[in-house]
C-alpha positions in Angstrom: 86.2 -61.9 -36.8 89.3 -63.1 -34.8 91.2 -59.6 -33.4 94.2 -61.2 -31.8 94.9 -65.0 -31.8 98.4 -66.2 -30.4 97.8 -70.4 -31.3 100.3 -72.8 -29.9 103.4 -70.4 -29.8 106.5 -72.0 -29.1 110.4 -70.2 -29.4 113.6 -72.2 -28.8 117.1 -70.5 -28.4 120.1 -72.9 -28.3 118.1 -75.8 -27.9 116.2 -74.0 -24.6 112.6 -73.4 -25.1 111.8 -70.0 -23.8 107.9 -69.9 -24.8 106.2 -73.3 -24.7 102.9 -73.9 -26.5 101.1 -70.6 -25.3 97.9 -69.7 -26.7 95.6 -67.0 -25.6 92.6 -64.4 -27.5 92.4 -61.2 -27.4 89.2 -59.5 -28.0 89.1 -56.0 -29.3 88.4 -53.5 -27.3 89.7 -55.0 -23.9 93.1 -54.9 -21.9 94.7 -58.3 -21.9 97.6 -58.8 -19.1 100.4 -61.2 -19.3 102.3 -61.7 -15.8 104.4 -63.8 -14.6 108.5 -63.6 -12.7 111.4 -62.2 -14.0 112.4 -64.5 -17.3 109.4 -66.2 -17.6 109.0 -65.6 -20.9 106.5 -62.4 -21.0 108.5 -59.8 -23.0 109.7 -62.8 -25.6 105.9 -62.7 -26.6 106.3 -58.7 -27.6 108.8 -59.7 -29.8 107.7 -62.7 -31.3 104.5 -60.5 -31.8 106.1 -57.4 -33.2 108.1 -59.9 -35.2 111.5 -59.3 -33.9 111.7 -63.2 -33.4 111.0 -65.8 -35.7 108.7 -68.2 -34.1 109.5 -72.2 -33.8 105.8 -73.1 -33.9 102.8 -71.7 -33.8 100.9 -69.0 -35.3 100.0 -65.1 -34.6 96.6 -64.2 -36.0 96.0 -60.5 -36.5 92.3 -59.5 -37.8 92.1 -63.0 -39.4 95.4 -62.6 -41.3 98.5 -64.5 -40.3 101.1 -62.4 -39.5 103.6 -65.0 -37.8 106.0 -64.5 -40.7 105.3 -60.6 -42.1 108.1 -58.3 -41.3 108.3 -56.2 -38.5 107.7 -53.2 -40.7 104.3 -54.7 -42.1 103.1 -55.5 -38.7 103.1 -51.4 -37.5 101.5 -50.7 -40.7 98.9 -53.6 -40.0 98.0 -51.4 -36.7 100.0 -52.8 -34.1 102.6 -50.2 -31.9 104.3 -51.6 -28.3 106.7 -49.9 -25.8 109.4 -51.3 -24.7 110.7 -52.3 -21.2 113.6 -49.7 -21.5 112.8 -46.7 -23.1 113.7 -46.0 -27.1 113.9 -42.3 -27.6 116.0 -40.2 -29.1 117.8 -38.7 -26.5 119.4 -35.6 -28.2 115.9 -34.8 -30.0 112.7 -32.9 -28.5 109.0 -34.7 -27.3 107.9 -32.8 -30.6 110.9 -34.4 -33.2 110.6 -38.1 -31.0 106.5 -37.9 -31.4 106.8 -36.7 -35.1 108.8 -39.8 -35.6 106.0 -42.3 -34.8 104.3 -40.9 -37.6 106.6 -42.0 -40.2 104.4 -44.7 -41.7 102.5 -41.8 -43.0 105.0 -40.0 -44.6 104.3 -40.4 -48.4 106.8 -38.1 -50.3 109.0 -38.4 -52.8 112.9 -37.3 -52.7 111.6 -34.3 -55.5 108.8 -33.2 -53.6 110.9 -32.8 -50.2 113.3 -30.9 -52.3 111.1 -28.7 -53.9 108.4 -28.6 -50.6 105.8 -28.9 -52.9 102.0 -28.0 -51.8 101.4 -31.8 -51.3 104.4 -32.1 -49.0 103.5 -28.7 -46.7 99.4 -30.4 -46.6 101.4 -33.7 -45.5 103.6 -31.6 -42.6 100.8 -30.2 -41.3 98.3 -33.1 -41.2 101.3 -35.3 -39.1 101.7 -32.4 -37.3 97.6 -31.9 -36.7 97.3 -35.9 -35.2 100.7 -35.3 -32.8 99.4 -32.4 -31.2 96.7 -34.2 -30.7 98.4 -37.0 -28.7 100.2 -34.2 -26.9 97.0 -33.0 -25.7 95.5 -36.3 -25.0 98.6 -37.1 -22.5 99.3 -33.5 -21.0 102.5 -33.0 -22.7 102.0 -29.5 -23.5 105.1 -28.0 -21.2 107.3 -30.8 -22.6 106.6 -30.5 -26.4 110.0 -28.4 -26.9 112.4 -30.0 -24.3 114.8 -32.4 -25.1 114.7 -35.9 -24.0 117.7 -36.2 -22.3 116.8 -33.2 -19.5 113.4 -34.7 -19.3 112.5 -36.9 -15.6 112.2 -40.8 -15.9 108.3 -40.2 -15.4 107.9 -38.4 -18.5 109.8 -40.4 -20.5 107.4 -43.0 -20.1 104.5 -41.2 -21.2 106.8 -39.5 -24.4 107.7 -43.2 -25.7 103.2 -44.0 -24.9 102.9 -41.1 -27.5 105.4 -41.7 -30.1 103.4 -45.3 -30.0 100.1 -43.6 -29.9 101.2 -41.1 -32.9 100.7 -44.4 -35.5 97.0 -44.6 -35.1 97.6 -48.2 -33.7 94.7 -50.6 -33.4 96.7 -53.1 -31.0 99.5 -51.7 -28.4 101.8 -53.7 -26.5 103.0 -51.9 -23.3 105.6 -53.8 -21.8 105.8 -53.0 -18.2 104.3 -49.6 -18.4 104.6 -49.3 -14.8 108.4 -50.5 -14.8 110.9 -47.3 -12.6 107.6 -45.0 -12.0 106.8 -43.9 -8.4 103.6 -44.3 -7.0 102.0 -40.9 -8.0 103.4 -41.9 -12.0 101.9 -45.3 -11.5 98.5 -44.4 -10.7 98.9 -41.5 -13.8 99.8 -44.5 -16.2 96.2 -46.2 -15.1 94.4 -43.5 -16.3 96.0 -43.6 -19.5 95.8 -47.2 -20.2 92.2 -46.7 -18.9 91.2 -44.0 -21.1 93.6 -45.3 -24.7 90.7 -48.1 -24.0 87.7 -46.2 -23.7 88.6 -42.8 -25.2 91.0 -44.0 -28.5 88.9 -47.4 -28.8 92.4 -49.0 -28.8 92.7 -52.5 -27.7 95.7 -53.1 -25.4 98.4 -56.3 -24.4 100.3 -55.6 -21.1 103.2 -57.2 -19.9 103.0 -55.8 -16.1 104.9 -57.1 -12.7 102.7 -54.0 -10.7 99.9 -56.6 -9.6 98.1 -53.2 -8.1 98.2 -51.6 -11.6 97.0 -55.1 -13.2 93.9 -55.1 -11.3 92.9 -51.8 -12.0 92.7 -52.0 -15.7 92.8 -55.3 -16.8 90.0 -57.0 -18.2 91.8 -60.7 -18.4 95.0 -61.9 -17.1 97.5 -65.0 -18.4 100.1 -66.1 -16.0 102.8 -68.0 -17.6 105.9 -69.0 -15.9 109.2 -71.0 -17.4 107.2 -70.1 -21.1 104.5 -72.1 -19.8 101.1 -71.2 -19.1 99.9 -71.7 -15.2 96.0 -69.8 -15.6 93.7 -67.0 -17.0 91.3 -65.5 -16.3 90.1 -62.2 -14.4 92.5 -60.7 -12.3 91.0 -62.0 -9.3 91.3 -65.4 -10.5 94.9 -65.5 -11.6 95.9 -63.9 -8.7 94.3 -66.1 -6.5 95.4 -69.1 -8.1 97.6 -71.8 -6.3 100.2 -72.2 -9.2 100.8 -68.4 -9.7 101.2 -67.9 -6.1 103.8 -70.8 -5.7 105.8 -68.9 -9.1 105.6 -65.9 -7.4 106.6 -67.3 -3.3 107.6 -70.6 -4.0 106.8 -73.8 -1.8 106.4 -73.3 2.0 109.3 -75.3 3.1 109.3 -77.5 6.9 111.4 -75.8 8.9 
């Protein structure tokens, strides 16, 4: 069975073709890496695979079922959660109310039952609570769980939007740049998650990641791309190695 499949993805805007016949396989159970500079195209493949862009060509394969054109909605209820670059939460809420929130795919009440609370709807509360406190104990959240966002550091943040992710039982996640404002100490935290979501949850991940430190630690195959182009894959030795993805990242030695 094919996990994840991106085949030949290209996306214009305005006549400028900002991903360019990309295609890569993930396999389940592994930590796939795309890296490349600033605007090379990395976090317009989240969103053409969370479906917030319509792709020019191409196709996105999802447990052998096409998904290029299934709306945004469908594709978290398929199993597939991401992160985004700057954080999403709700500011003015707690880490409990922003985690419960990630479990709203779950929710299967009716406008009478809520206003009634029937028994089905207190067994319902109590299971989505159940699975968030469990994602509050898997990321050491415990002294948070009450706080509001907004007094929380930038640090924590992080790991609170990881868990509201987390909370839909995802089979895919897409972290893009995980790593992205943390300080050393927070980096080297964020490994152990993205280490242990692998081998602890069994959840298979895509990262979009400019910490080249952090890539190497827990990847288990890299794809460079650079002007929506690919330039290699391969392990994280070999992409980082590689001539092209050097000269994206330095440039040319110049003759002085």
């Amino acid at each position: 069975m094919t996990f994840f499949k991106a085949e030949n993805i290209s996306i214009d805007f305005g006549g400028i073709r900002a991903v360019n016949d990309v295609s890569f396989d993930v396999e389940k159970g592994t930590i796939f890496t795309i890296v490349g500079p600033n605007g090379a195209g990395k976090t317009t493949i989240f969103n053409i695979i969370s479906r917030i862009y319509n792709l020019t060509e191409g196709r996105i394969i999802f447990e052998d079922k096409d998904i290029t054109r299934l709306p945004a909605h469908q594709v978290v209820n398929l199993g597939i959660a991401r992160t985004f670059q700057n954080i999403e939460l709700f500011e003015h809420a707690t880490v409990l109310h922003n985690l419960l929130i990630g479990r709203h795919i779950y929710c299967r009440s009716t406008f009478f039952s809520d206003l009634f609370f029937l028994p089905s709807v207190k067994r319902m509360e109590l299971e989505l609570r159940r699975k968030v406190e469990d994602v509050i104990d898997f990321l050491d959240l415990q002294h948070y769980r009450n706080q509001l966002i907004q007094n929380l550091p930038y640090g924590v943040r992080k790991i609170v939007e990881l868990g509201r992710a987390l909370c839909t039982e995802p089979k895919l996640l897409l972290l893009d740049e995980p790593a992205s404002g943390l300080n050393v100490d927070e980096t080297e935290n964020m490994s152990f998650w993205i280490d242990d979501i692998k081998k602890l949850l069994g959840i298979s991940v895509i990262m979009v990641e400019h910490n080249m430190n952090l890539v190497s630690q827990v990847s288990d195959h890299v794809l460079a791309i650079n002007y929506g182009r690919v330039l290699a894959d391969g392990t994280p030795k070999e992409v980082q190695t590689n001539p092209d993805v050097i000269k994206a990242y330095l440039g040319e030695d110049k003759d002085v």
